[in-house]
Each structure stands twice: as structure tokens, then as C-alpha cells.
C-alpha positions in Angstrom: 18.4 3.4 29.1 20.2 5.6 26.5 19.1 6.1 23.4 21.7 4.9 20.6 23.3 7.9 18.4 21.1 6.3 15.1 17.7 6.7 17.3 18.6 9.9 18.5 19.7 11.1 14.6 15.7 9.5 13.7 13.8 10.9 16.5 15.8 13.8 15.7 15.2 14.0 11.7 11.4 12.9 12.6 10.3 15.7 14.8 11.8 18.1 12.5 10.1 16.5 9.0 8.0 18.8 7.2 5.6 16.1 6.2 5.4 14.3 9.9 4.1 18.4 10.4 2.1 18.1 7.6 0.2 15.4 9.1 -0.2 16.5 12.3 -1.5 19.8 11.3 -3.9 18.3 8.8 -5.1 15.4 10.7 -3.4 12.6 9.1 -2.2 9.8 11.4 1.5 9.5 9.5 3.4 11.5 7.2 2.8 8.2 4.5 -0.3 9.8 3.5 1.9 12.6 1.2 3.1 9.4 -0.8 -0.1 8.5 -1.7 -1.5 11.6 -2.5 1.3 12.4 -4.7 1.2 9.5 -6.6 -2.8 9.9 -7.1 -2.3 14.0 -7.9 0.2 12.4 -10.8 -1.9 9.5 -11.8 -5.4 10.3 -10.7 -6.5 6.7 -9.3 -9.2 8.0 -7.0 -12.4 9.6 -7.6 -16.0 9.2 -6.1 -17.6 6.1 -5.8 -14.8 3.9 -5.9 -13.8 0.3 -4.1 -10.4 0.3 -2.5 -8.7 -2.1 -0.5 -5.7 -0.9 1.6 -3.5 -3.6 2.3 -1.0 -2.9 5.1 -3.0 -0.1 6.1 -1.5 1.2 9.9 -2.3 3.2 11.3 -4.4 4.1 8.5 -3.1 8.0 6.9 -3.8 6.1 3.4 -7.4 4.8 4.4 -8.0 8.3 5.6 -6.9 9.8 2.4 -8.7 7.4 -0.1 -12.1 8.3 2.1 -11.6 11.6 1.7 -11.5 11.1 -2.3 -13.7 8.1 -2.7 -16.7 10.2 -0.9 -19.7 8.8 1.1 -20.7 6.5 -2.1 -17.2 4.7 -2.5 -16.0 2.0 -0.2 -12.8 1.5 2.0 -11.8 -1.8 3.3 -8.4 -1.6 5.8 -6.6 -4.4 6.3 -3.3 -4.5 8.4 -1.5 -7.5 10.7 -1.6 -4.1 13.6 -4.6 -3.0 15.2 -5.9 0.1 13.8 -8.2 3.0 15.6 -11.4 3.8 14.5 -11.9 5.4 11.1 -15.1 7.0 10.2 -16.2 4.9 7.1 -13.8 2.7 6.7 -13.9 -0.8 7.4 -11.1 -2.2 9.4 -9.8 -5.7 9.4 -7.4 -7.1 10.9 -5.1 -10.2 10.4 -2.0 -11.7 8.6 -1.8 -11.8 4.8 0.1 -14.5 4.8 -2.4 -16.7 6.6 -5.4 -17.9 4.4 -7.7 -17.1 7.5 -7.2 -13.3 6.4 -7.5 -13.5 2.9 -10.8 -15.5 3.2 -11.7 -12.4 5.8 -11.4 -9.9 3.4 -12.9 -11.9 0.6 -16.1 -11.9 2.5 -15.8 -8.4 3.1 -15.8 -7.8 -0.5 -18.4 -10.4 -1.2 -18.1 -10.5 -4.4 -18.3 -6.6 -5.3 -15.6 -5.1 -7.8 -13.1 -3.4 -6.5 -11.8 -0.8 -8.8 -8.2 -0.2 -6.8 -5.7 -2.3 -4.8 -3.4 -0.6 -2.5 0.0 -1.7 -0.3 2.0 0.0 1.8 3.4 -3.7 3.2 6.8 -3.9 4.3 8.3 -7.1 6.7 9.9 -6.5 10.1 13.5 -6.1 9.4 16.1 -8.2 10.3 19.2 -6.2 9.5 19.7 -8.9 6.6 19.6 -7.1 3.6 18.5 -10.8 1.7 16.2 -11.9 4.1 14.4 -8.2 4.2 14.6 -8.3 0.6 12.7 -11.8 0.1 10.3 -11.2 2.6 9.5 -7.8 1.2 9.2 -9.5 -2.2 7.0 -11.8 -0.6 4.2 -9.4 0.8 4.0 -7.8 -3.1 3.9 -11.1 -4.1 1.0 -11.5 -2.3 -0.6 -8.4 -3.0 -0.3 -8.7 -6.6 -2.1 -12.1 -6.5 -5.0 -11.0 -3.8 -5.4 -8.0 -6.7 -6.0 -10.7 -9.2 -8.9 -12.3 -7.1 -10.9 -8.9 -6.8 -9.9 -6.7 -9.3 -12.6 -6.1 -12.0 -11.3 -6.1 -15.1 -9.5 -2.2 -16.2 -9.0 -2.1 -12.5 -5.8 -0.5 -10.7 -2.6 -1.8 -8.5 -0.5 0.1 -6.5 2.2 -1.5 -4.6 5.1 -0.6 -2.3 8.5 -2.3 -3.4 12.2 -2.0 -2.5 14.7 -2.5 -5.5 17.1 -5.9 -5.5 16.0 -9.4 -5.9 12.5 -10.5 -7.4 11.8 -6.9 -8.4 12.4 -7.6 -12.4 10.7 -10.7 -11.5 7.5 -8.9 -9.9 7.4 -5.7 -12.7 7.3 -8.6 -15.4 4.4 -10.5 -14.0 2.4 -7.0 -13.5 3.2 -6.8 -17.0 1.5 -9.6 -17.6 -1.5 -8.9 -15.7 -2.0 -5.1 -16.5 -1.9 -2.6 -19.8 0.6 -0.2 -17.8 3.4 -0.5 -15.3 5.3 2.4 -14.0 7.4 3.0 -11.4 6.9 6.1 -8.7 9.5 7.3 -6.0 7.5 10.3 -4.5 9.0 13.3 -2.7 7.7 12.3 0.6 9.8 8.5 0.5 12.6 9.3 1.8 15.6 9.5 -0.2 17.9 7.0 1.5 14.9 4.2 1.3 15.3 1.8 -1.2 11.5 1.9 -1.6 9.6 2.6 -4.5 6.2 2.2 -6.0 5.3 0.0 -9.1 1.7 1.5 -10.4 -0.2 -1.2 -12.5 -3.2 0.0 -14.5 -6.1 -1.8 -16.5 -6.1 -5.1 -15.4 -6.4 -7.3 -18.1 -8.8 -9.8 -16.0 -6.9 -12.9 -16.7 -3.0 -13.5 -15.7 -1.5 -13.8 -19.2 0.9 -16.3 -18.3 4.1 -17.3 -21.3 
């Protein structure tokens, strides 16, 4: 079957990506990993010893990353709806956020341990809707945000993937809420015709501050 001209321009664009060679000379699994690290050169969230929880975490460039900074003493807890290989260290779940099943998964996972960071890379199948993706995108950081306030200890950080339109005024006020700090972070390696961007919450306030 013949590829389309659009899947030919991606594969094309793809292969010739400095970060997708990035990762595959450093050992990364996906050029998503230079996002991250980007935002955590700028912001400093990780250091040794730390609990993280990577939500959406396929095929798992972010987990790799975090393990690399959290060291043997922190923790990494993946979580992602795909299966994901192996990591060394890193603990791999996997399940629907969306299904209660999942969330009471990773809560026993956690058993009760502060986590110091919450991480997202979600993002919904797309439909080709720009509402529908919009809403269901909103959704997934919707439900991030909340799991954060279950396991967050309190001065604890949020970092979630976002795409700008409906519900995101919605979403950066309730983070206000919740944390001290919120910014927004569009990193070099998102590509500049995504819509996506990254709302970085900081010292959780430990209670939803609700008006």
C-alpha cells in the first residue's frame, strides 16, 4: 500500500530529526526525553533520592531520564495504558488512567510513600476533531492534576503536558490553586507546529484551595 504524501513528509522529517539522533545515539527510547531534560536543566526538579511518578510513560525515554537523575536511592514508578519494555529500576505499570482499577494500582504501588514529583506526557488518540482532541486532552491533565493531589507531599512538584484552547485557563487556574508557582514551558525539542506545551506547578500547597 502507498504511503500518503503527509506520512512520507513525517517519516521523512523523523529520520532526519536531530533529537530522534540524539536518542538513538545516547540510548534513549524517543526523542521526548530532550523535553524533559530541558525543562529540568531550566527548573531543576530532579535530584537524588527523589519519588517520581511518570504518568503516560511509553515507551519510557522520561522514566529512563528521571532514573538517571534520581540515582539508586530515588524511586520511579511508570505508568502508561501501552506496554512498556523492561527498565532497569523502574517500576512499570500498566493500565488506563481513566479506569479506577489503575489509579487504585498505582496507589498501592506508592503505599503511602511521598512522592516529591508528578509527571505527564499524556495525550488522547486523535480523532482529527480539533474539540474532541481538545476535551479529551484536557481530560487526561485533568486527571493528572487530581492523581497529583492524592500523592503529592506537601512542597511537592507537577509537571504536565497540555495543548492550548478550551479548559486550558480553566486547568492553569486550578493549579493556581493548588500550587505556589505555575509556569508555562514550550521546550526546543516540542515541535514548533504542536500546539503542546508544559504547565510546571511547584510547592504544593497540600490542600486544594478551592474559592
Amino acid at each position: 500500500m502507498a504511503r500518503s504524501k503527509s506520512s512520507g513528509k513525517w517519516l521523512a522529517e523523523h529520520f532526519t530529526d536531530e533529537y530522534v539522533k540524539r536518542a538513538r545515539k545516547e540510548g534513549y527510547r524517543s526523542r521526548a526525553v530532550y523535553k524533559l531534560k530541558e525543562i529540568d536543566e531550566r527548573d531543576r526538579l530532579l535530584k537524588p533520592g527523589l519519588v517520581v511518578v511518570d504518568l503516560g510513560a511509553a515507551p519510557g525515554a522520561w522514566s529512563q531520564y528521571v532514573k538517571e537523575r534520581v540515582g539508586k536511592n530515588g524511586r520511579v514508578i511508570a505508568m502508561d495504558i501501552l506496554p512498556i519494555e523492561p527498565l532497569a529500576g523502574i517500576e512499570i505499570l500498566q493500565g488506563d488512567i481513566t479506569e479506577d482499577a489503575t489509579l487504585q494500582a498505582l496507589m498501592e504501588a506508592i503505599s503511602g510513600q511521598p512522592v516529591d514529583l508528578v509527571i505527564s506526557d499524556m495525550a488522547p488518540n486523535t480523532t482529527g476533531i480539533d474539540s474532541a482532541d481538545q476535551a479529551r486532552a484536557m481530560y487526561l491533565a485533568e486527571l493528572a492534576m487530581d492523581f497529583a493531589g492524592r500523592v503529592l507531599k506537601p512542597g511537592g512538584t507537577f509537571l504536565v503536558k497540555v495543548f492550548q484552547g478550551s479548559g486550558f485557563n480553566e486547568l492553569f487556574k486550578s493549579l493556581q490553586q493548588r500550587f505556589q508557582r505555575v509556569a508555562t514551558r514550550k521546550p526546543k525539542a516540542s515541535r514548533p507546529r504542536s500546539a503542546e506545551q508544559y504547565l510546571l506547578a511547584t510547592g504544593y500547597r497540600g490542600t486544594v484551595q478551592d474559592h
